[in-house]
N, C-alpha and C positions, 0 to 999 in steps of 0.2 A: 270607779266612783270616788271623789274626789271628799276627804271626811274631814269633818272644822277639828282642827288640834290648836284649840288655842287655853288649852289646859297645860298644867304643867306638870310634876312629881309631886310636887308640894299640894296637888291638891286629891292626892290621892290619899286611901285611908287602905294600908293593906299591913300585915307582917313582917315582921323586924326584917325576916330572911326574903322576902321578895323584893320590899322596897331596896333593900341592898343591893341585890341581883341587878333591878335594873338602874339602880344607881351606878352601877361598875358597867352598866349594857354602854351608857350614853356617854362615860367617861371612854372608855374603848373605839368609841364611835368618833369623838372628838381627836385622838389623837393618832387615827388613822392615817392622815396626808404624811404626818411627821416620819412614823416610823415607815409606812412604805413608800415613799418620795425622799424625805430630805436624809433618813437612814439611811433607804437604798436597799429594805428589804422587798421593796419589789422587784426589784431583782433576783433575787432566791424563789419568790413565789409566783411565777404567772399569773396561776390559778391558785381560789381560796382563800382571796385578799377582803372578801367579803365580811356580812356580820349579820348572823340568824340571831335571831329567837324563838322560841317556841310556849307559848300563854296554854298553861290547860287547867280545868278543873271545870265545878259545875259551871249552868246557865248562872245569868243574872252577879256574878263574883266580882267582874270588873277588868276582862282582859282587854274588852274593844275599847274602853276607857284608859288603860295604861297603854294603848299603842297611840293612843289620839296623846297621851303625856308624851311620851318618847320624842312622839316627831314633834311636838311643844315645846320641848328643854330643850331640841336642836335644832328646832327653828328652821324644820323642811316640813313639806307638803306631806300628806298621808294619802294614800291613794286605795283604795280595797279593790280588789280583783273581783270582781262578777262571776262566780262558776260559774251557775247557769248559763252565760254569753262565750263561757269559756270550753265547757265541754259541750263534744259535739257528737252526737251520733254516727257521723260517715269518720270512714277511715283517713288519717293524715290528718283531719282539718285541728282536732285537741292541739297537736303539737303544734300546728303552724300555729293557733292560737297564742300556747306559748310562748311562742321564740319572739309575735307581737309585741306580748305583755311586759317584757324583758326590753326590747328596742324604745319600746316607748319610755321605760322606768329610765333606763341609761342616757336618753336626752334630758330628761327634768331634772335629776339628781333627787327622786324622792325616797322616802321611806313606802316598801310595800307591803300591804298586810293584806294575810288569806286567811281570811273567818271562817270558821267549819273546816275547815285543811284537811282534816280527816277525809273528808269527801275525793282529796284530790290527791292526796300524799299518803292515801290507803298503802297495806300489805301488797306485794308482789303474792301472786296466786304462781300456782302450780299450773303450768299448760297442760291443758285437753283439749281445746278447743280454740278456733281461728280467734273468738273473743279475750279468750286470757291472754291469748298471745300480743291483741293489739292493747289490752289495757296495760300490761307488761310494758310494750315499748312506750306505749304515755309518759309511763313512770320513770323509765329511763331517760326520756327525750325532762324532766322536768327536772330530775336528779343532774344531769349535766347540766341546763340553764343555770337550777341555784349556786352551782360549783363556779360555773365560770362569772358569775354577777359578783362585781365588787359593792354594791351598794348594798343596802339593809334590808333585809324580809323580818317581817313579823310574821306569826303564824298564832293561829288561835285554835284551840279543839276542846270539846265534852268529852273527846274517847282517845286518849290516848294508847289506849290498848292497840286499835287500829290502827296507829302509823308506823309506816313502812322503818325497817332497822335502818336501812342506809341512811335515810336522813334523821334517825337520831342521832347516829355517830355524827354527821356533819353538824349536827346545831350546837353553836356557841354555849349558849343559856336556854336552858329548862326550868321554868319560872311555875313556881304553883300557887294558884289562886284556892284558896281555901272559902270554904263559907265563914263570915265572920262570929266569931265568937263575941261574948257578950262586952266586953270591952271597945272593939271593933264598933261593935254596934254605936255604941255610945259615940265616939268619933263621929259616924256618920249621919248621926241624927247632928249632931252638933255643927258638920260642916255645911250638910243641908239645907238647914237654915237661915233666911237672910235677918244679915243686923237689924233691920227694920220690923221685920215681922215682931206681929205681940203674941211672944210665946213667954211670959213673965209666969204665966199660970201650967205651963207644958211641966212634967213630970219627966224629964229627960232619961235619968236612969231607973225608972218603970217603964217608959218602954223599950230602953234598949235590951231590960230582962227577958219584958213578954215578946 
């Protein structure tokens, strides 16, 4: 599903330390072609030429909003992944769904992001049964795709406790979206509102207390 990014960084209202992060995400991003094309360290690297991130903290913080910035400040398409259309109950079809999801990103050149990812980039379980074994190969078969994709994944999650080690060690940046404190607040009440509106009488910093 295809998400409007025609937001940028600048209109975002976050943390000294995150807005940083993904200030250095898009800077990385930008200078990709150079160092693996005209460097020539694609050559050393086959695989892992890519560039993850990963958005976690509570609901409502502002992840799906800074992946809609990301693909805004560099000026590609945002695409969200559909689990639901994506996992499947019979055996094999998950992954071929994958290896889809992947063919398709790599013709458009976009930015992809998987909201909820926990659902999809869960723990590897312990086999007992024909089920952990095929949820196991899901992971595998998905853990390979992000490896060999040179283009961008976002990732969004509530539960980072749930996601699988392997693809923490593979993520670039782990970005935390905090609840905003009362400062924070203030920002977003103030970006919120349009120039025109008559909020002459509005008590700005009462509400960004209460």
């Amino acid at each position: 599903d295809r998400l409007e990014s025609s937001v940028t960084l600048k209109d975002l209202v976050l943390p000294a330390s995150a807005m940083s992060q993904l200030t250095d995400l898009c800077a990385f991003a930008r200078v990709g072609d150079t160092v693996f094309t005209d460097w020539g360290f694609g050559e050393k690297m086959p695989v892992g030429r890519g560039l993850s991130a990963l958005f976690y903290g509570a609901s409502g913080t502002g992840k799906t909003m800074a992946a809609r910035a990301v693909a805004g400040e560099l000026g590609m398409e945002l695409y969200r992944v559909d689990l639901a259309r994506m996992l499947s109950k019979y055996v094999g079809e998950t992954q071929k769904n994958i290896s889809r999801v992947f063919a398709a990103a790599r013709s458009c050149d976009c930015v992809l992001f998987f909201d909820e990812a926990d659902a999809l980039f869960s723990r590897r379980s312990e086999v007992s049964d024909a089920q952990d074994k095929y949820a196991n190969a899901e992971i595998a078969c998905l853990l390979q795709a992000t490896e060999q994709y040179d283009g961008i994944i976002l990732m969004a999650t509530n539960l980072l406790q749930n996601f699988d080690e392997a693809f923490r060690r593979r993520i670039h940046f782990m970005v935390h979206f905090p609840l905003p404190d009362e400062a924070l607040r203030l920002q977003l009440w103030e970006k919120a509102l349009p120039a025109a509106a008559p909020v002459g009488a509005l008590d700005l910093p009462l509400l960004a207390k209460d």
